[in-house]
C-alpha positions as a printed NumPy array, in Angstrom:
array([[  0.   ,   0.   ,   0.   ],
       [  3.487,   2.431,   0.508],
       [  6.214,   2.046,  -0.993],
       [  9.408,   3.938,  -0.723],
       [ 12.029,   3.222,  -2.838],
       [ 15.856,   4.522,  -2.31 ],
       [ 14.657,   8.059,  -1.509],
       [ 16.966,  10.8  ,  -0.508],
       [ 16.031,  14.084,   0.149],
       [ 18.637,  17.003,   0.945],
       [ 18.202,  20.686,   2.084],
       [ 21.025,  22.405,   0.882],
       [ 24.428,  20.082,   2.084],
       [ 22.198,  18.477,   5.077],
       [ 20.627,  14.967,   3.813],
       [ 17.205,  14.597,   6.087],
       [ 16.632,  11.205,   4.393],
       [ 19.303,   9.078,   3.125],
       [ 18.77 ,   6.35 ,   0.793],
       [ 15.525,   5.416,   2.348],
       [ 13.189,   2.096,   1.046],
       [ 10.381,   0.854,   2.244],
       [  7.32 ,  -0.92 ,   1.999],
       [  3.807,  -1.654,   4.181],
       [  1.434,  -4.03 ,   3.443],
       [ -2.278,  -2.773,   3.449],
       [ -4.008,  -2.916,   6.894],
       [ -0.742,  -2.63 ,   9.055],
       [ -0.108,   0.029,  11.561],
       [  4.031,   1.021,  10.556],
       [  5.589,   3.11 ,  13.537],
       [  8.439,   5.918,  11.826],
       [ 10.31 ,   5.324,  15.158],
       [ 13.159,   8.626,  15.973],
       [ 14.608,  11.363,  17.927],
       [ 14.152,  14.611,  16.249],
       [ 15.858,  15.575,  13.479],
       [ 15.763,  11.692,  12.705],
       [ 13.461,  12.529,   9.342],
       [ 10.371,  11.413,  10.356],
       [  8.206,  14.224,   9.107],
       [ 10.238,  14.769,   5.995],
       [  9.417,  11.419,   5.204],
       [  5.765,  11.745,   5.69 ],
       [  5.95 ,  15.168,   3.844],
       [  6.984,  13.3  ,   0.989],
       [  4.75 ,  10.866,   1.268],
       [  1.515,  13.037,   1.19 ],
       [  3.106,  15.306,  -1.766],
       [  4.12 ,  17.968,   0.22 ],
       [  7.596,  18.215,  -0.871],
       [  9.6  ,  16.706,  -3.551],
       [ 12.063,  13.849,  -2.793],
       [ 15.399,  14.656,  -4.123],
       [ 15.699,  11.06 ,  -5.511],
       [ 13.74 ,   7.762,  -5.415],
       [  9.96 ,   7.486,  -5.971],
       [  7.224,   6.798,  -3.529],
       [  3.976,   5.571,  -4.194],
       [  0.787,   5.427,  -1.94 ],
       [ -2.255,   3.276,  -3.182],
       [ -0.433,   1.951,  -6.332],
       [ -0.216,   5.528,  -7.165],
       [  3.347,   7.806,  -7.816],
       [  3.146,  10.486,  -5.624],
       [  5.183,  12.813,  -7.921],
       [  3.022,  11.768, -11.079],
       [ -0.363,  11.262,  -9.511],
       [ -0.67 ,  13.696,  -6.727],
       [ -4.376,  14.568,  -7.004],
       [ -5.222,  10.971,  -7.628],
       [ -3.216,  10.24 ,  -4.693],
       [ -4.583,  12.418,  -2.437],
       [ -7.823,  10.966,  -2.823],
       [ -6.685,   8.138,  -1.123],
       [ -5.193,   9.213,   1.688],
       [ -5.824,  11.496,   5.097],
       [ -2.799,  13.154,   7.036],
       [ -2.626,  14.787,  10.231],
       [  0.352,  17.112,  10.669],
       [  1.956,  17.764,  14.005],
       [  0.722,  21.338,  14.714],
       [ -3.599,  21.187,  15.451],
       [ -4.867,  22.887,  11.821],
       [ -8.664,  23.147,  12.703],
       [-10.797,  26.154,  13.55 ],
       [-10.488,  27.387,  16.821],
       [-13.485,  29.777,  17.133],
       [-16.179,  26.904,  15.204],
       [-17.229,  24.406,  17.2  ],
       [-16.882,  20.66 ,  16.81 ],
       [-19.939,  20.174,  14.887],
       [-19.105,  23.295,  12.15 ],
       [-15.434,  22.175,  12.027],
       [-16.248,  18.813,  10.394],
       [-19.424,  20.405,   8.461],
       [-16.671,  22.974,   7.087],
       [-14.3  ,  19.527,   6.327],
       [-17.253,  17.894,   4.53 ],
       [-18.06 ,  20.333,   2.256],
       [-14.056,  20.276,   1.456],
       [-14.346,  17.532,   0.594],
       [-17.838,  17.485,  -1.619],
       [-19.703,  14.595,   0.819],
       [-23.494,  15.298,   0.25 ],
       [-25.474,  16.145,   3.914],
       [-26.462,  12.069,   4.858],
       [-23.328,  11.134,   3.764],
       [-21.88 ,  13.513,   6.387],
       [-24.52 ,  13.259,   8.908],
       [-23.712,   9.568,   9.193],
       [-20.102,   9.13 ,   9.171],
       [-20.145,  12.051,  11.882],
       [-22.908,  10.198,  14.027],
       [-20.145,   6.957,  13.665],
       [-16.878,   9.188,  14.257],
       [-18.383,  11.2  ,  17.214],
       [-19.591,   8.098,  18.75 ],
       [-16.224,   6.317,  18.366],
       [-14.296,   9.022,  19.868],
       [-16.71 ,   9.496,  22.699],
       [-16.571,  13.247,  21.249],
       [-20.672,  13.395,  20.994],
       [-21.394,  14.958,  24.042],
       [-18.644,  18.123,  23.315],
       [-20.224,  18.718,  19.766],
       [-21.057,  22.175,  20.035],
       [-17.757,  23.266,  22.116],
       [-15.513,  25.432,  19.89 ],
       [-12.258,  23.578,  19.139],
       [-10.326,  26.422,  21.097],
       [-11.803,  24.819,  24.247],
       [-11.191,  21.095,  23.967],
       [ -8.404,  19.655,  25.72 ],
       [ -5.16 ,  18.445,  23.689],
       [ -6.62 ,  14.897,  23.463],
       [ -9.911,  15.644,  22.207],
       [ -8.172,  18.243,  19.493],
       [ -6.41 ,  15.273,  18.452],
       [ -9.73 ,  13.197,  18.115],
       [-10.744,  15.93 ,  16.437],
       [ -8.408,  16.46 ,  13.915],
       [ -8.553,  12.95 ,  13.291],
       [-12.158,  12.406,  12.658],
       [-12.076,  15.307,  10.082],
       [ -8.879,  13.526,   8.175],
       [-11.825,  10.7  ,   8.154],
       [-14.876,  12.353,   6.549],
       [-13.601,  11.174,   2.797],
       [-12.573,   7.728,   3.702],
       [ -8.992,   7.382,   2.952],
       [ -7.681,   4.355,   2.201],
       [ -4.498,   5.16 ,   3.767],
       [ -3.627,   7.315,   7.227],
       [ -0.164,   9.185,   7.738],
       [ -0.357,  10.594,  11.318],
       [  2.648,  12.732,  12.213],
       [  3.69 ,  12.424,  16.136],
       [ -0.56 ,  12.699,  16.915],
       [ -0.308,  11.998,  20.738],
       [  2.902,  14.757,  21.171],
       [  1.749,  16.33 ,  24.872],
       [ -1.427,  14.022,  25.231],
       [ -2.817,  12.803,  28.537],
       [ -1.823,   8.914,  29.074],
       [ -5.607,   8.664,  28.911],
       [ -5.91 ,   9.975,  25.79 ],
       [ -3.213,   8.447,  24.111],
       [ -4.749,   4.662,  25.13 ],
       [ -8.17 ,   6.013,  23.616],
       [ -6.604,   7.715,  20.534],
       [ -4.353,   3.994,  19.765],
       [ -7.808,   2.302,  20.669],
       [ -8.933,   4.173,  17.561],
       [ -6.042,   3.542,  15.292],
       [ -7.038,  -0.152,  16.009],
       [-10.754,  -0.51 ,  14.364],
       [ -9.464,   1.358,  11.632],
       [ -6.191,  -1.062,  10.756],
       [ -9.479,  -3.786,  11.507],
       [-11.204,  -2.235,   8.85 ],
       [ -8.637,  -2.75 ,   6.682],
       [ -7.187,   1.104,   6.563],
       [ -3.456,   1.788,   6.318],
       [ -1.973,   3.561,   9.399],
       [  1.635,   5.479,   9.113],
       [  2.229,   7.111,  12.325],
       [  5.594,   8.584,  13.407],
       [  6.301,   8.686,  17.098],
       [  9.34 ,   9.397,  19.594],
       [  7.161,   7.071,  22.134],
       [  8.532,   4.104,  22.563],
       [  5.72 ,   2.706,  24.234],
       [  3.769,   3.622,  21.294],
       [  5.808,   2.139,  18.969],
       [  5.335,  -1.522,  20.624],
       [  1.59 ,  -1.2  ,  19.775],
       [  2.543,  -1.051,  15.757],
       [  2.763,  -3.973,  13.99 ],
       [  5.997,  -3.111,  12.206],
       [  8.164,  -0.406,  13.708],
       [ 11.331,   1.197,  11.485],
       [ 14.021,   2.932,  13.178],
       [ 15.689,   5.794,  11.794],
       [ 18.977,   8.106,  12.898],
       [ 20.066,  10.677,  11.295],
       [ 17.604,  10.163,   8.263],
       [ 18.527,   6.042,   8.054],
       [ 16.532,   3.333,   8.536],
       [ 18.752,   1.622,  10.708],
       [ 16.401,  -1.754,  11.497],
       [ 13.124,  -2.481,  10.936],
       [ 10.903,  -5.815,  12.385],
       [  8.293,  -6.198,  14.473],
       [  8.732,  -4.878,  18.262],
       [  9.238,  -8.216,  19.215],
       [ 11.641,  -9.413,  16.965],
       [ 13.379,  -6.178,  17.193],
       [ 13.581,  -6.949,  21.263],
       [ 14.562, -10.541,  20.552],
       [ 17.497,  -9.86 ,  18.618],
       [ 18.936,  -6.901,  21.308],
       [ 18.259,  -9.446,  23.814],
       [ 21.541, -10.602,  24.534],
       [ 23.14 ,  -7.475,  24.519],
       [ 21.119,  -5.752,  27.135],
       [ 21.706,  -5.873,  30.853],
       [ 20.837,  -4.316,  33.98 ],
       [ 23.87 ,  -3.152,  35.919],
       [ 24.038,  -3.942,  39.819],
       [ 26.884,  -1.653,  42.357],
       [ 27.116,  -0.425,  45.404],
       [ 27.608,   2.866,  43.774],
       [ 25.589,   3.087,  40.67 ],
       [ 26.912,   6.497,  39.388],
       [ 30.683,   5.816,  39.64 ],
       [ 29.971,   2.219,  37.926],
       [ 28.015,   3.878,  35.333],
       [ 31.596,   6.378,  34.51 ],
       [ 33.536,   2.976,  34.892],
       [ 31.094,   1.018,  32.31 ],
       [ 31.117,   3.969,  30.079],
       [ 35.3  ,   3.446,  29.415],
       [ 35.067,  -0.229,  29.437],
       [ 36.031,  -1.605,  26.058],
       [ 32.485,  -3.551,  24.648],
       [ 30.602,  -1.719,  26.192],
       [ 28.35 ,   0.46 ,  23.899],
       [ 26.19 ,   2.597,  26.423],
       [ 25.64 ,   2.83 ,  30.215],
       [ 22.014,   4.975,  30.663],
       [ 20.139,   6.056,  33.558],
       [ 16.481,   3.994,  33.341],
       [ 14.347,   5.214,  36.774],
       [ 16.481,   4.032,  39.913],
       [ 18.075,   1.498,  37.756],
       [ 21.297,   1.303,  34.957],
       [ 21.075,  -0.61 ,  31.829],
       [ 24.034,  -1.526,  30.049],
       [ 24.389,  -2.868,  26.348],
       [ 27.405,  -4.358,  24.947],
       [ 28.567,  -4.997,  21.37 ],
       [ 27.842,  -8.136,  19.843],
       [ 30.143, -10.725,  20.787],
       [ 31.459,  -8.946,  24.071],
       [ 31.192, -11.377,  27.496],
       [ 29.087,  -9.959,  30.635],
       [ 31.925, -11.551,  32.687],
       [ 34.864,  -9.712,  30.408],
       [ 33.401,  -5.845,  30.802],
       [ 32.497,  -6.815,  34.633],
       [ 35.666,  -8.111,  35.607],
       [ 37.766,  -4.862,  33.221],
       [ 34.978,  -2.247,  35.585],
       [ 35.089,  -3.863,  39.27 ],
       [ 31.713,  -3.665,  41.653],
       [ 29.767,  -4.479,  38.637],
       [ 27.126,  -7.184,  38.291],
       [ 25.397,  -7.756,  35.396],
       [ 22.219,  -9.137,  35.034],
       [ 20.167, -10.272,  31.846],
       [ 18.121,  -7.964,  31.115],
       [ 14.781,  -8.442,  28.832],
       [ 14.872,  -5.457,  26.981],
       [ 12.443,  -2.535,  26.044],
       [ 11.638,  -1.788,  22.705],
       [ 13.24 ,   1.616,  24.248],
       [ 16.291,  -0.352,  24.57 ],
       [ 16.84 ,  -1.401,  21.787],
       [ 16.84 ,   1.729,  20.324],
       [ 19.741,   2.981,  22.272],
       [ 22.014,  -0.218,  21.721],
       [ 21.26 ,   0.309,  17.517],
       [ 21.995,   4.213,  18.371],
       [ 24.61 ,   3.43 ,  20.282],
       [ 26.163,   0.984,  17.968],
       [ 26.143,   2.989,  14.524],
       [ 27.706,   6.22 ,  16.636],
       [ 30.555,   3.323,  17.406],
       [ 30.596,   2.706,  13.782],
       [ 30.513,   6.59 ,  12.354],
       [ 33.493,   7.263,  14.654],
       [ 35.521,   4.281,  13.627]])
């Protein structure tokens, strides 16, 4: 349903995406997992026809974006980062305002409203002006007008950034029935905890895809390089760890330390070279994982 295929786009000497390819299979939720500045949103900006890639192709439905952009867009419903709607019309005049956009005849719209206003619990705040809601129900918001015209395909850019925990679980209970119902879901997110709910996640850095599985293949393969570091004296065995050959990255996770090592290095080798360290197996996050990866291709840049 997307394809990407060896896409680069540059601004000036800076490359935001390098090289990227990709493809998702119709129905799947795909996390665009990344710091900022990783080239998440350049990639969905490309995606949705937005901006020109500097070379490589995408396509979205069976459909080049670059050849068949109003075709394309037919197809397909994005949510940007920043909350676009109408602050001073109210829930209900907001998606009227969307329908017409988007030439749906009144039943039309008075149904699929009745069904998205239901879904997101939204009905009883349909005549409070957008300006009022709180961030999660902007978001629900926002999304149910990006659903008036059916797309076929969803590109959500970072759509929980600053929402409630509560609102988050609703918002991914969402995403859900519509991957059920066979629609296409692109989100990018810098939650990792998000991410595990996708059924594919990609990981980029510094505009590469630098792995991309499932969340729990991903984990499965980190697995034996991740550990959680016990010491009398967890800060001065965390500067130890940090110059102890193997070992990629010592990081703070609540009270506790995790430690990952480069492939191939022994847990009894780095604790023996950093004395008053212990390290236990640890079965890793899909947060985790993303640091060791990180960790590892900074190892590799600077060799």
């Amino acid at each position: 349903m997307i394809r990407i295929d060896k896409v680069t786009r540059r601004f000036g000497p800076l490359e935001a995406v390098k090289d990227l390819s990709l493809d998702i299979a119709e129905g799947e939720i795909f996390g665009l997992v990344g710091p900022d500045g990783a080239g998440k949103t350049t990639t969905l900006r490309m995606l949705v026809g937005l901006m020109d890639p500097t070379q490589g192709s995408l396509s979205v439905a069976g459909l080049d974006v670059g050849k068949n952009l109003d075709a394309v867009k037919d197809q397909i419903g994005y949510m940007a980062q920043k909350f676009g709607l109408y602050g001073d019309l109210t829930v209900e005049e907001n998606m009227f305002f969307y329908s017409d956009l988007f030439g749906i005849d009144h039943a039309e719209r008075d149904r699929m409203m009745a069904e998205f206003l239901d879904m997101t619990r939204m009905t009883p705040f349909r005549q409070r002006p957008a300006a009022k809601l709180s961030g999660g129900m902007k978001q629900k918001l926002a999304l149910m007008c990006t659903l008036l015209h059916r797309p076929r395909v969803l590109f959500l850019d970072e759509p929980t950034n600053g929402v409630d925990p509560l609102s988050r679980r609703d918002f991914w209970e969402i995403l859900y029935r519509l991957a059920s119902e066979g629609m296409t879901i692109l989100v990018s997110t810098a939650y990792l905890d998000e991410a595990e709910r996708c059924s594919r996640v990609g990981l980029m850095h510094k505009g590469r895809l630098i792995r991309c599985d499932k969340p729990a293949i991903l984990k499965q393969q980190l697995a034996p390089q991740c550990f959680r570091a016990e010491s009398a004296d967890l800060r001065a065995a965390r500067g130890r760890l940090q110059n102890t050959p193997g070992v990629l990255g010592a990081e703070p996770a609540g009270a506790a330390l995790h430690v990952y090592l480069e492939a191939g290095t022994a847990a009894a080798d780095v604790e023996r070279a950093a004395g008053d360290v212990r390290l236990n197996p640890l079965d890793p996050a899909l947060e985790d994982v993303f640091i060791a990866l990180i960790r590892t291709e900074e190892r590799h840049a600077a060799a």
